[in-house]
Each structure stands twice: as structure tokens, then as C-alpha cells.
C-alpha positions as a Python dict, from the first residue, in 0.01 Angstrom:
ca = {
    (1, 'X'): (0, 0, 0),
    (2, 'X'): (-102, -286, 165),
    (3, 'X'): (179, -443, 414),
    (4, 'X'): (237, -749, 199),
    (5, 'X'): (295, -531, -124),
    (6, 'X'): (574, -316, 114),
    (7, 'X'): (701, -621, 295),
    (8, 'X'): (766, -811, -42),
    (9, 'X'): (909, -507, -252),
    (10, 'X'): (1258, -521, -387),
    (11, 'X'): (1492, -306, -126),
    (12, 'X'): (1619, -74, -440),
    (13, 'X'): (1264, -28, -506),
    (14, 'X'): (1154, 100, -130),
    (15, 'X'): (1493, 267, -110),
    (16, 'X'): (1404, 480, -461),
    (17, 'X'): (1057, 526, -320),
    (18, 'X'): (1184, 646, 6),
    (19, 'X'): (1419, 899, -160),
    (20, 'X'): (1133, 1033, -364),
    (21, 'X'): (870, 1059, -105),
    (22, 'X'): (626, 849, -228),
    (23, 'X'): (651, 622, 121),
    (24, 'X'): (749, 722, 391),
    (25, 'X'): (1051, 576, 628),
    (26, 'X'): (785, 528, 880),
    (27, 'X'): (492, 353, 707),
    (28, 'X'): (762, 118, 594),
    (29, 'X'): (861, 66, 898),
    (30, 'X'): (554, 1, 1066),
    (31, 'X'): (488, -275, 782),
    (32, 'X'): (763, -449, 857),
    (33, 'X'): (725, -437, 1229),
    (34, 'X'): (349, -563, 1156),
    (35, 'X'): (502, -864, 952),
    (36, 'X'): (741, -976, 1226),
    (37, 'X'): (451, -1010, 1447),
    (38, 'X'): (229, -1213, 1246),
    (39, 'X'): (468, -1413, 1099),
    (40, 'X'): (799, -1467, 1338),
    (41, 'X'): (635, -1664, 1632),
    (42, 'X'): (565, -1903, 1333),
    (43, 'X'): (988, -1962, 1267),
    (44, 'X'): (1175, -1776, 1523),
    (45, 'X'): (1386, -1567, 1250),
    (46, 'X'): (1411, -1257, 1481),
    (47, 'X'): (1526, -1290, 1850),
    (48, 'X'): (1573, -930, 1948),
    (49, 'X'): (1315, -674, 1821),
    (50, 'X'): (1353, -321, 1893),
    (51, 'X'): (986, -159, 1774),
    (52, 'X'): (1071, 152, 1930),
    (53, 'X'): (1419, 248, 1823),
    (54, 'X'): (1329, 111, 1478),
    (55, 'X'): (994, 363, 1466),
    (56, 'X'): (1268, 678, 1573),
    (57, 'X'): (1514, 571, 1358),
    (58, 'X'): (1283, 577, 1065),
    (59, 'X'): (1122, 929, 1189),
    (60, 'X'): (1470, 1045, 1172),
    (61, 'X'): (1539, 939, 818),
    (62, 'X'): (1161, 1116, 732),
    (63, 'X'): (1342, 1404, 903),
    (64, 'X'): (1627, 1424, 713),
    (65, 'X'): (1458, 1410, 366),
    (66, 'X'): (1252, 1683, 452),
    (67, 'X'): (1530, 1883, 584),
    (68, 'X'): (1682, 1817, 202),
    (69, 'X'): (1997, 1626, 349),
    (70, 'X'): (2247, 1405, 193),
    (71, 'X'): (2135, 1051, 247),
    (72, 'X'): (2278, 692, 163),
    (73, 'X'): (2200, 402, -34),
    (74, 'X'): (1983, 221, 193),
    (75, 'X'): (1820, 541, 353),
    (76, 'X'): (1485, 399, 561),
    (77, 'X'): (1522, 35, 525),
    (78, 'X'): (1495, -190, 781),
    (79, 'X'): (1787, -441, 886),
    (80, 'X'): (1824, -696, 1156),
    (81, 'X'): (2200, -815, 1216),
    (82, 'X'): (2309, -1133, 1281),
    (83, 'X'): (2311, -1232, 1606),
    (84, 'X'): (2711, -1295, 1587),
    (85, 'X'): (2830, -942, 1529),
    (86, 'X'): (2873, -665, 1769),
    (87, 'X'): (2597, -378, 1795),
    (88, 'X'): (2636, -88, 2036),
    (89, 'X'): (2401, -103, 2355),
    (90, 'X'): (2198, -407, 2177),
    (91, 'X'): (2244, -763, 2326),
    (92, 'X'): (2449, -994, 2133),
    (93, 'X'): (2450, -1319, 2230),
    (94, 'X'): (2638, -1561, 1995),
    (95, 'X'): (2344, -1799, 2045),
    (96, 'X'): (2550, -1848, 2400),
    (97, 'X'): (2383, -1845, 2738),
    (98, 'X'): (2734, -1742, 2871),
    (99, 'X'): (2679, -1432, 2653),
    (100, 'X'): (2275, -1413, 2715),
    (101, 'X'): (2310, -1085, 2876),
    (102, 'X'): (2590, -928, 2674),
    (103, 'X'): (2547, -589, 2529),
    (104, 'X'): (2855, -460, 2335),
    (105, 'X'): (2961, -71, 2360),
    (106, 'X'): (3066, -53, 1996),
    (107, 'X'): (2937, -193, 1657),
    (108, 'X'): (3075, -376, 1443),
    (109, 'X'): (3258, -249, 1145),
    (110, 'X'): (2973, -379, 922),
    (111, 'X'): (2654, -239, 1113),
    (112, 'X'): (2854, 115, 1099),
    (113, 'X'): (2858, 87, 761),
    (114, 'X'): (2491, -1, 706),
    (115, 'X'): (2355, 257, 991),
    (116, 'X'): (2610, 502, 807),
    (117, 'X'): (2466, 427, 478),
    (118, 'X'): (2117, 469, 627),
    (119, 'X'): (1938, 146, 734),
    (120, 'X'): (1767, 144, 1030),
    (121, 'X'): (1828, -170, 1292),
    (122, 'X'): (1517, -360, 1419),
    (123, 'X'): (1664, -627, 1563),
    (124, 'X'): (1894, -879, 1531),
    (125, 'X'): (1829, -1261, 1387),
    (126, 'X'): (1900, -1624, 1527),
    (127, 'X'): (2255, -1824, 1516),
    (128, 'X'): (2377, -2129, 1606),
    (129, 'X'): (2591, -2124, 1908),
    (130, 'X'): (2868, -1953, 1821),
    (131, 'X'): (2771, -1965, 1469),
    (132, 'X'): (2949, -2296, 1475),
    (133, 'X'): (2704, -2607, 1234),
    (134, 'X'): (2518, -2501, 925),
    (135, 'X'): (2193, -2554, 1184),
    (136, 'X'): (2019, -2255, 1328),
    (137, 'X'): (1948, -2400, 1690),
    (138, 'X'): (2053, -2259, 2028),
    (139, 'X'): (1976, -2259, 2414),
    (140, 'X'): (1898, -1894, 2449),
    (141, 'X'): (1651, -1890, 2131),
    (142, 'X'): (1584, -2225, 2054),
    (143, 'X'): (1559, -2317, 1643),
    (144, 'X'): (1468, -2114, 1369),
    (145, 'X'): (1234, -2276, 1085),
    (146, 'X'): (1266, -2312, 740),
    (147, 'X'): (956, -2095, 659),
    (148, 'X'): (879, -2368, 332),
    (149, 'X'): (857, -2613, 584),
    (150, 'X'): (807, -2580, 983),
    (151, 'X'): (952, -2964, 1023),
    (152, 'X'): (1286, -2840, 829),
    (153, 'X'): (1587, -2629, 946),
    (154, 'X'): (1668, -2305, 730),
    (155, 'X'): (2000, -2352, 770),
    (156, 'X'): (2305, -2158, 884),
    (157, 'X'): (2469, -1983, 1060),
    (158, 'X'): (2294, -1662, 867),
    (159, 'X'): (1940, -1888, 913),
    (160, 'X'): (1772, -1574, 1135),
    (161, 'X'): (1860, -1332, 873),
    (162, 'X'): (1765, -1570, 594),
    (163, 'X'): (1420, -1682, 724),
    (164, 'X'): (1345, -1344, 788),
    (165, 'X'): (1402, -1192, 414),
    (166, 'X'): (1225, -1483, 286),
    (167, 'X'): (903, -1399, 496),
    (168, 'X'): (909, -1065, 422),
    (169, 'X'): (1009, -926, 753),
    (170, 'X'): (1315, -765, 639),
    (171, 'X'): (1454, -660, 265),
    (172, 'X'): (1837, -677, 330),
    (173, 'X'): (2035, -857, 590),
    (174, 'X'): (2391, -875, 678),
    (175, 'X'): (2588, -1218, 774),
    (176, 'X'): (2913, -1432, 747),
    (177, 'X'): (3032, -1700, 624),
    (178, 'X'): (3332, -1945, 666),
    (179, 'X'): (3209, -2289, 584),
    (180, 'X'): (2870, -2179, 441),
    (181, 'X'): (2709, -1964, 620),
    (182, 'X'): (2556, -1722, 387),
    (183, 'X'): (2535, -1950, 112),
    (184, 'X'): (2382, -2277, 312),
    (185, 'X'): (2083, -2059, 433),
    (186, 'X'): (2029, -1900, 169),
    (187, 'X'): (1991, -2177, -76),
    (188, 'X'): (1779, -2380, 235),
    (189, 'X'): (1548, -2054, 248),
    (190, 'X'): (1478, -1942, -126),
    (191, 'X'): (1711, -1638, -96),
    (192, 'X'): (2033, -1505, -205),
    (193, 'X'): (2335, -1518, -2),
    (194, 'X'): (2691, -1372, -127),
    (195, 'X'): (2964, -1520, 8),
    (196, 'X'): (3214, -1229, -112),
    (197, 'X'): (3619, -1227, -190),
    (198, 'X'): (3842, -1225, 148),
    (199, 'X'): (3902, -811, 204),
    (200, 'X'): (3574, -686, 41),
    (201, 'X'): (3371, -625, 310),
    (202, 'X'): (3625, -517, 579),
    (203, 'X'): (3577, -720, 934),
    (204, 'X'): (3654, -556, 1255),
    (205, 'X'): (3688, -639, 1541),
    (206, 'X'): (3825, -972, 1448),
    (207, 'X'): (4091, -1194, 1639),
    (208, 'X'): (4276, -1275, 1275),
    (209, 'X'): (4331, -1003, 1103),
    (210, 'X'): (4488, -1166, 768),
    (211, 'X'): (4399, -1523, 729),
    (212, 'X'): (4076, -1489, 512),
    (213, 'X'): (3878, -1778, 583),
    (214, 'X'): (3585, -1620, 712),
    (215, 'X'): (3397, -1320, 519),
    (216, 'X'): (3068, -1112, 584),
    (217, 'X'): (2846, -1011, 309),
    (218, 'X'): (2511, -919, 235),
    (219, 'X'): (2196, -1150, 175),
    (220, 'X'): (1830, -1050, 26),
    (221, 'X'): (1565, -1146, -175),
    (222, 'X'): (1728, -1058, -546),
    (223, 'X'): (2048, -1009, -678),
    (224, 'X'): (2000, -658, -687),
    (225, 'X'): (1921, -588, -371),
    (226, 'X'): (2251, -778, -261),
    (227, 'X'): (2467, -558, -484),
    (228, 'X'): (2300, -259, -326),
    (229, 'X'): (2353, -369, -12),
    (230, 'X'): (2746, -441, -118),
    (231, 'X'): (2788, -87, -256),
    (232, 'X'): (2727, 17, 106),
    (233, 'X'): (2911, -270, 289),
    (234, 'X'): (3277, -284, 80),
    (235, 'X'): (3523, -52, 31),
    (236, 'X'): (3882, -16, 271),
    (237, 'X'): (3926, 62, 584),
    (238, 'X'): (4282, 100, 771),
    (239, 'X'): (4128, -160, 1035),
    (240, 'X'): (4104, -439, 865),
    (241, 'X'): (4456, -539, 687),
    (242, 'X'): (4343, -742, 411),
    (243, 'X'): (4087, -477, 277),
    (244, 'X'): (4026, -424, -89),
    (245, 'X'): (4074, -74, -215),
    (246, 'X'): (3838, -61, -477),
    (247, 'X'): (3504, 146, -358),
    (248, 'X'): (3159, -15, -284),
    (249, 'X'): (3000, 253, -530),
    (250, 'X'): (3158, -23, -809),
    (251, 'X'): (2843, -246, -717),
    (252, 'X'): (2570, 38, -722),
    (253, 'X'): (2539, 32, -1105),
    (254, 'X'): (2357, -176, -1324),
    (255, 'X'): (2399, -526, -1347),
    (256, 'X'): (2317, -598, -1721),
    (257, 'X'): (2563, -725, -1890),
    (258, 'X'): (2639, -974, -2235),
    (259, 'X'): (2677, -1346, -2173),
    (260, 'X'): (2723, -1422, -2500),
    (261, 'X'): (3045, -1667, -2522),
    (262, 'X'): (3131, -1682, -2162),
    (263, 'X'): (3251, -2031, -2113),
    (264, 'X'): (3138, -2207, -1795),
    (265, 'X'): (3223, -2507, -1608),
    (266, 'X'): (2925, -2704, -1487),
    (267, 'X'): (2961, -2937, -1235),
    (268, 'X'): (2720, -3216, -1060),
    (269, 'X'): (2951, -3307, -765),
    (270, 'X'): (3296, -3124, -740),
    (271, 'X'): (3433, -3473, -850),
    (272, 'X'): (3321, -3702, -678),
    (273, 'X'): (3178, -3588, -346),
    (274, 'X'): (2784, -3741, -217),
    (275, 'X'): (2533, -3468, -350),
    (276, 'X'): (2130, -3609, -305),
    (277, 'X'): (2013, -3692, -607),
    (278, 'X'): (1732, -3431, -568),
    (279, 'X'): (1975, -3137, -590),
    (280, 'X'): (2094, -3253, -878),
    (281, 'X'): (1790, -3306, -1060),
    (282, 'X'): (1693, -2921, -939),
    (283, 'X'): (2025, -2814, -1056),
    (284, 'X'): (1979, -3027, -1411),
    (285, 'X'): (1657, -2910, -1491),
    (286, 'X'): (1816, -2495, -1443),
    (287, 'X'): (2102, -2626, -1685),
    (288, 'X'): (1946, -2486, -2029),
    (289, 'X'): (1911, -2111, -1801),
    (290, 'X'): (2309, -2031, -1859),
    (291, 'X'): (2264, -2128, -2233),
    (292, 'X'): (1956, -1918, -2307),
    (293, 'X'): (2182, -1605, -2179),
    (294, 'X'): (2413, -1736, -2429),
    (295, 'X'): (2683, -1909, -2230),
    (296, 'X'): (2872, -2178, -2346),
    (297, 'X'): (2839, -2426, -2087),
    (298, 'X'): (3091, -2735, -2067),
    (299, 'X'): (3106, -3023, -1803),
    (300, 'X'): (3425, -2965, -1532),
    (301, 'X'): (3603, -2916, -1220),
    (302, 'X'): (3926, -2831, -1076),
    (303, 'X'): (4115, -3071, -905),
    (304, 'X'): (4004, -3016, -539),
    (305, 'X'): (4252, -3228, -367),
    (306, 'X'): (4349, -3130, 7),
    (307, 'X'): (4066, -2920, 33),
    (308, 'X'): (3894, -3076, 333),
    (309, 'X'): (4242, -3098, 479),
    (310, 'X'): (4321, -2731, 456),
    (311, 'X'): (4007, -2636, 548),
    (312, 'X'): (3934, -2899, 899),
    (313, 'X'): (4280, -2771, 1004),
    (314, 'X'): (4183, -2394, 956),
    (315, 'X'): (3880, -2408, 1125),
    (316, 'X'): (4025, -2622, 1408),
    (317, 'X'): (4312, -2345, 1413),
    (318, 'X'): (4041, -2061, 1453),
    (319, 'X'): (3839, -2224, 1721),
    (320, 'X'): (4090, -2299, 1925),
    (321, 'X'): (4201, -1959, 1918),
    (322, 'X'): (3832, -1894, 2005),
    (323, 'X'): (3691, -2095, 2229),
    (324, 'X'): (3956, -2259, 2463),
    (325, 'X'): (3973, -2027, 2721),
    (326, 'X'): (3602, -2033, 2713),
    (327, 'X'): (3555, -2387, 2771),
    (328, 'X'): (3817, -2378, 3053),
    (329, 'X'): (3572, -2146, 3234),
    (330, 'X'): (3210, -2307, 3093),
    (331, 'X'): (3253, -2670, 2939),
    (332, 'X'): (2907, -2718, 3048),
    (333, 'X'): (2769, -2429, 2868),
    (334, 'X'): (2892, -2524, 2548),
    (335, 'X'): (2738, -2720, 2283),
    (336, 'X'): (2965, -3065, 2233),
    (337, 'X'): (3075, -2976, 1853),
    (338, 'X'): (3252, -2653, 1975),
    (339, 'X'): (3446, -2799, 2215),
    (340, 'X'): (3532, -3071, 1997),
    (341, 'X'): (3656, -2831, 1717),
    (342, 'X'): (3833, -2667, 1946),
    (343, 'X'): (3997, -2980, 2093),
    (344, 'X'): (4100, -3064, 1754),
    (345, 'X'): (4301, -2730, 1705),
    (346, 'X'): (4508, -2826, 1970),
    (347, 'X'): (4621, -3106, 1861),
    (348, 'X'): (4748, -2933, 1580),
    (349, 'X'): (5179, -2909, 1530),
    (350, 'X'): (5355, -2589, 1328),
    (351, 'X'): (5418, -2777, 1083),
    (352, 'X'): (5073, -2947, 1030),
    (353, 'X'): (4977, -2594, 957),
    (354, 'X'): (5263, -2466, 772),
    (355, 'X'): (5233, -2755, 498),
    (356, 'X'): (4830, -2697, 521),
    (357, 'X'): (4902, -2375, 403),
    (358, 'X'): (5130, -2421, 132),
    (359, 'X'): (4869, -2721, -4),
    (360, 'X'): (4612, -2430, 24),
    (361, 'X'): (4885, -2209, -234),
    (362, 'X'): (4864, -2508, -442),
    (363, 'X'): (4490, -2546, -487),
    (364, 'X'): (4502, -2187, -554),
    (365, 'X'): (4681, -2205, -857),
    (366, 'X'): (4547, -2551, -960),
    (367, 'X'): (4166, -2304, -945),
    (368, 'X'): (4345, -2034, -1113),
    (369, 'X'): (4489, -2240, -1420),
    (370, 'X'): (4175, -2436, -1482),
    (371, 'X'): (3949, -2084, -1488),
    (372, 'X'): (4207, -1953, -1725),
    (373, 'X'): (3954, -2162, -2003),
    (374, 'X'): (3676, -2100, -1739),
    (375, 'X'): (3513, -1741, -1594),
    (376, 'X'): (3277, -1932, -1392),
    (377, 'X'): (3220, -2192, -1242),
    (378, 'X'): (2850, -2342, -1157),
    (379, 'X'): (2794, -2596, -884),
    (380, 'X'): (2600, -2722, -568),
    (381, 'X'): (2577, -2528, -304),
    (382, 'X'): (2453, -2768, -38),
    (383, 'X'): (2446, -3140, -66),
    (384, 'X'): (2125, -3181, 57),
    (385, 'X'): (1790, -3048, 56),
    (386, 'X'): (1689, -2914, 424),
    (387, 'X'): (1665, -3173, 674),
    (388, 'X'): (1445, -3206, 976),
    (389, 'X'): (1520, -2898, 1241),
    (390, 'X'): (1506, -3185, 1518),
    (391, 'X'): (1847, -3351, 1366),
    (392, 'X'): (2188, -3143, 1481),
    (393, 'X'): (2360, -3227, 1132),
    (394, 'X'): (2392, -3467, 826),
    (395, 'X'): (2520, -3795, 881),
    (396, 'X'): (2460, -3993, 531),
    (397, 'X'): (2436, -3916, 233),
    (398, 'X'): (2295, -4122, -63),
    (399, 'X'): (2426, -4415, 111),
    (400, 'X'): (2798, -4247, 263),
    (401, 'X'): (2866, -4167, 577),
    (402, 'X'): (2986, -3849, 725),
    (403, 'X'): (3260, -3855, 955),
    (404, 'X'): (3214, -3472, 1118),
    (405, 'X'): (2941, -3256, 1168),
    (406, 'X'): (3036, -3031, 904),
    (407, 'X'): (3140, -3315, 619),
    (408, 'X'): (2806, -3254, 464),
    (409, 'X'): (2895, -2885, 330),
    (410, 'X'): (3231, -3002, 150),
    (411, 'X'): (2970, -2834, -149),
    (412, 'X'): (3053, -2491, -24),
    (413, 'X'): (3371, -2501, 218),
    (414, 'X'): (3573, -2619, -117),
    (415, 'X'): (3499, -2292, -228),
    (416, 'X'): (3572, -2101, 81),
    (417, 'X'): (3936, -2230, 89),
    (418, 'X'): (3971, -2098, -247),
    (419, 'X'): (3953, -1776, -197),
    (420, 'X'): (3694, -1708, -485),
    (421, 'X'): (3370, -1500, -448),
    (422, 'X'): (3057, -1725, -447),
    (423, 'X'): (2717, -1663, -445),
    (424, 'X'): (2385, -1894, -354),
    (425, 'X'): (2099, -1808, -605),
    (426, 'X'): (1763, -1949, -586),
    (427, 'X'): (1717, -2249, -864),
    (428, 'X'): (1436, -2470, -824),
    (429, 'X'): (1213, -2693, -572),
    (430, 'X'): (1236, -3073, -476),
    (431, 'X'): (933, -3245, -527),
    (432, 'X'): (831, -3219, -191),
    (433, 'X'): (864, -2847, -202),
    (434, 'X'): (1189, -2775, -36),
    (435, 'X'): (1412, -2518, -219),
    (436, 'X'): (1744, -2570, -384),
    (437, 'X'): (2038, -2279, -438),
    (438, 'X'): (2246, -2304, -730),
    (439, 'X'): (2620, -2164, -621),
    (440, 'X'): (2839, -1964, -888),
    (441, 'X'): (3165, -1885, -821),
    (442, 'X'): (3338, -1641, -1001),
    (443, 'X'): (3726, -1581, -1065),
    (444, 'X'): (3998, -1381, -789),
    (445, 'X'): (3796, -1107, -668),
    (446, 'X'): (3571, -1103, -932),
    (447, 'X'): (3260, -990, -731),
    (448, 'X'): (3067, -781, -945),
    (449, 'X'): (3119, -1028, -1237),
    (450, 'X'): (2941, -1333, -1001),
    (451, 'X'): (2669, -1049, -972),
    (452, 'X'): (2591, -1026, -1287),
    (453, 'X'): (2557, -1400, -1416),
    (454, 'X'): (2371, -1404, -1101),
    (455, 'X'): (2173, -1121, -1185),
    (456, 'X'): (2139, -1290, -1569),
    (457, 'X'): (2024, -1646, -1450),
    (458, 'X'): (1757, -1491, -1188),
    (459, 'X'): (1616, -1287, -1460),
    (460, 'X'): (1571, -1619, -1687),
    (461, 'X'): (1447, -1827, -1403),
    (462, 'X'): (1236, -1614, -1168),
    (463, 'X'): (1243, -1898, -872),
    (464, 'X'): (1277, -1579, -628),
    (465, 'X'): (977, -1489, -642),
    (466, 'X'): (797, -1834, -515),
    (467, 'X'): (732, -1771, -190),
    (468, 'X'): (690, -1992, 171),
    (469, 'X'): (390, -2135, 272),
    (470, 'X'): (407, -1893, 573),
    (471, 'X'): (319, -1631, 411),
    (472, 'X'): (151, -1729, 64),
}
């Protein structure tokens, strides 16, 4: 095969072909590595490449097969994890110069899982400082480009991982998300990007164990090849407090499943927030998709009210739990919208955050009554198309002004304060070329039920398969 056949083949396709011996761990791997070299000095997707531990890991996994050994779901594919999460003797540098030369002695609760499951780490992809801005810019690396066009960002904070499935230099990635970072990338890069339910993919370490505002989760090309990924990534473990106890072998099935009746709620803005009128004319014209699947599809929203509260004063909470040490020690090493979320969690009383978190109960079961009439709910996931990689973040939008750097993803940070599991799907192009996610959120924990309308509307649509000017 030639390396742009391997390079663009579904991950449960290379995975099945692996198993059976009709490629090899290693001629997969070498494709892969080929494609990172032609195509990443183009974006800047991958920041740390390891060539050679990537060509023994996948002579090991060769190995094993022939030895007739046990092996997992994602036996011989090639990852490359976010440059936020911890990964034994391989620098990790938040996107930090403080942190340039770090190299962490254990891995992350989510790489063990995927190096347990049998992917093989090739490097690890570009962040934001600190993951902090839906902007993939930073001083070690620099910025990472949308790969449909080299003037736009791809995103963030997952923008590494999702410029490098969407080039072809990759088939599964991990990242995280608290405000939008698996869904914001995704949707900016022509990907997928699963932001799932708080407790399904277990986080360790992690400085707050319970309050589950930020969640990692698995990104690819296709739906499929998330929910593979998933059946290797979820499941309980005693380290993480808030893990689910149902198994990740619940997403390794298929994903068919009858639409027929299932009432949705379809909505343009979330009520009332700025949304360019190009995503919504990408979003309309995909519309007609959940009724050919046979969904009944009616106009609606919750009511969202206090979610930018609740959600401003969480993430200041978190960041100043993060970062204010740090900028005791390096204020000068830190990018200004850091400190300044980190400045604003300070300012923060008990009992600011005591009645945020009782208005967060409320939304809760505000959500929870209105998708009593509702399973789903379809919406936006970013406000805007992607925006030039030279501006930090959104300031307007069709005419209003945004008052923080991170006002311009109310589209998916709504969501995340919910609670619900959410998912960024590819759905059509602007008409200059730039593509545009649709989000679906699903009911409490729900997962494998956003899957499959997920799985059902990429089947109708096909927009996945369009791929950047890159690599056309």
C-alpha cells in the first residue's frame, strides 16, 4: 500500500489488518513516520517525534503477534499525546518554557491505558501554554496551522493532536477538554473530538480529584475510530474518585442503531448568544441529515442562565489553584491570559463559589427536565469559523464584543458546565473553505448513545472524508 492509502485508513481498519497480518506494525509505522516528515514542517502538529522508539515499539507488537500473544484494541497504531499530559522519560512541556526541559518519570493514567491497550507513542502534539485559549500558539513551539488553511489557527488546546489526524500523520489521538478543547479543534480541523461524561475516562494525576470540569477523551478521523479508542481509554480505576464503573468494552461494539422517532432539539444559538452567520448556514444546510435517519427534529434550548457565571468562576477557581505559585516564581514566563485567570480566582470569596455551585445544581436539572421531551440535543460547537493564527483570540462577533479571551466559546463551555457528554462531528465548509463541526450532546452519561447519532449523521453526510489542502 502506498503511504497515503495507510496514512488515511480508518484506525479499526489498520488495527483489524494488523491483527490479521496483512500489514505489518512496522510498515505502518514507517508510513506514518514518512507522513510527519513531509507534511508537519508545513503546520507544526507534532513537536516531539520519537522515530526510533516508535520503529521498536512497533517491532515489538510484530513480535508479539507472531509469538500468538494476547493483544489489545489498538495493537500497532501509532499515537502522539498531547503535549499537556504526563509521559514517562518523554519531555512534556505544557507549551511552557519554564517546563521546556521537563521529562516526567510516570505516565499519565491515560497514555497507560493506550500503551496498555497497544498503541505505540511517536510523539507528542502542540498546546497552548498551559493549554489555557482555544489557540494552539506557544514560546517553546510556536503555532500550529489549520492544515485547510496555513493563515488560520486549528484551534485548541487539542490543536497538535487535531492537525495531525487530519493530515494523516496519526489515526487516533488522545486530549482534554474543559472549555473546548477537544471539541473547538476538532470542529476547526475537519475531525472528531469527544468531549466525554465527567468519570469516563479516569484522570490521574490531577490536583481536583472530584470537581468534573475538565475531561480527557479521544479524537480521530470517524466516529468509529473514537469509540475504539474509548473502549480502551474508560473504564474505573480506584485513582480517580469520580470514575464510572461501567467497562470501556461497552464502546467496542457496533454503532448501528434505529433513529426512527428520536426527538431532537435543534438549536441556532443556545438562545441568544453571537454565532457567525456562516456557521449557521453550515449547520442549516446539515439540518435535513437528522431527519433522513428518521429523527424528529424540533427547534429548542434549555434555559442556560448562569452558565458563564458558573463556569468563569470554575475556571478562575482551577487556575488559581494552578498557576499562582508559578507566577510568584516566573511572571515573566507566562503568557498575560494565565496570569490574569489566575488573578481572577483570587479574588474569589467562599461564598461566591458556594452559590456558583448550587446555580450549577440548578442548570442541571433545568438540562435534565427539558431532555426529558429531548434525547439530544444539536447545536454549534464554535461560534466562529477559524480565525487568523496571528490573532491570540476572538474579540467580536457579528457586531458584539467579547469581554474575555474565552467569551467566544460560550458555544461549547455551556455544555461543559452541564455535565453532559458532547461530541464535535464534521458538518460542512464555509464558502471560503474553512470547516465547521456540528456538536451533539447527549443526555447524563449517555456516551455511547452521542456515538451513535454521531455515528448515524457521519454516515448520511460523509464531510470526513474531505480532506486539507496539505495533503490533497
Amino acid at each position: 500500500m502506498s503511504t497515503d492509502e495507510l496514512c488515511f485508513m480508518t484506525a479499526r481498519a489498520l488495527a483489524q489488518k494488523i491483527r490479521g497480518r496483512d500489514l505489518s506494525a512496522v510498515e505502518v509505522m514507517e508510513a506514518h513516520l514518512r507522513q510527519i516528515e513531509a507534511v508537519n514542517p508545513q503546520v507544526n502538529a507534532v513537536v516531539t517525534l520519537l522515530p526510533e522508539r516508535a520503529m521498536d515499539g512497533a517491532r515489538a507488537a510484530d513480535a508479539a503477534l507472531g509469538r500468538g500473544d494476547e493483544v489489545g484494541p489498538l495493537h500497532g497504531l501509532p499515537i502522539a499525546h498531547k503535549d499537556l499530559v504526563d509521559t514517562a522519560g518523554i519531555r512534556t512541556t505544557r507549551g511552557s518554557p519554564i517546563f521546556a526541559d521537563n521529562v516526567p518519570t510516570q505516565d499519565a493514567l491515560i497514555v497507560e491505558r493506550l500503551r496498555g491497550s497497544g498503541a505505540i507513542t511517536i510523539g507528542k502534539t502542540n498546546v497552548p501554554e498551559f493549554g489555557a485559549g482555544s489557540q494552539t500558539f506557544n514560546p517553546v513551539f510556536g503555532a500550529t496551522l489549520n492544515p485547510y488553511d496555513t493563515t488560520r489557527t486549528c484551534g485548541g488546546s487539542s490543536g497538535g493532536a487535531a492537525v495531525a489526524l487530519a493530515c494523516g500523520m496519526i489515526p487516533i489521538a488522545d486530549g482534554s477538554d474543559t472549555g473546548g478543547s477537544l471539541r473547538n479543534p476538532a470542529a476547526f480541523c475537519n475531525v472528531v473530538g469527544f468531549r466525554t461524561s465527567p468519570g469516563r475516562v479516569p484522570v490521574w494525576p490531577k490536583l481536583t480529584g472530584w470537581p468534573p470540569i475538565s475531561v480527557q477523551g479521544p479524537m480521530a478521523r470517524t466516529v468509529g475510530d473514537v469509540a475504539l479508542m474509548l473502549s480502551a481509554i474508560a473504564g474505573p480505576d480506584a485513582r480517580s474518585p469520580v470514575a464510572l464503573t461501567e467497562p470501556g468494552s461497552l464502546f467496542a461494539g457496533d454503532l448501528q442503531r434505529d433513529f426512527r422517532g428520536v426527538r431532537i432539539a435543534w438549536s441556532r444559538d443556545f438562545g441568544g448568544i453571537p454565532i457567525d452567520r456562516r456557521v449557521t448556514a453550515a449547520l442549516e444546510s446539515r439540518r435535513p441529515a437528522f431527519e433522513e435517519i428518521g429523527c424528529i427534529v424540533e427547534a429548542g434550548e434549555p434555559d442556560y442562565r448562569d452558565a458563564d457565571e458558573i463556569f468563569k468562576l470554575m475556571r478562575a477557581w482551577v487556575f488559581e489553584l494552578s498557576y499562582t505559585d508559578l507566577i510568584r516564581t516566573h511572571r515573566a514566563q507566562i503568557k498575560e491570559t494565565v496570569i490574569w485567570n489566575a488573578e481572577e480566582g483570587l479574588k474569589i470569596t467562599g461564598p461566591q463559589l458556594a452559590r456558583a455551585e448550587a446555580k450549577r445544581i440548578e442548570l442541571y436539572h433545568r438540562v435534565r427536565k427539558f431532555m426529558e421531551r429531548y434525547e439530544f440535543m444539536v447545536m454549534p460547537v464554535t461560534q466562529v469559523p477559524a480565525f487568523p493564527v496571528t490573532q491570540e483570540y476572538v474579540t467580536e462577533i457579528e457586531g458584539v464584543q467579547m469581554d474575555t479571551y474565552i467569551d467566544w466559546m460560550q458555544s461549547c463551555y455551556f455544555i461543559t458546565v452541564t455535565g453532559l457528554p458532547a461530541i464535535s462531528v464534521p458538518c460542512g465548509f464555509t464558502p471560503e473553505g474553512l470547516p465547521v463541526g456540528i456538536q451533539i450532546v447527549g443526555r447524563h452519561q449517555d456516551d455511547l448513545g452521542v456515538l451513535q447519532l454521531a455515528h448515524a449523521f457521519e454516515q448520511v453526510t460523509q464531510t470526513w472524508k474531505q480532506r486539507p489542502p496539505v495533503v490533497a
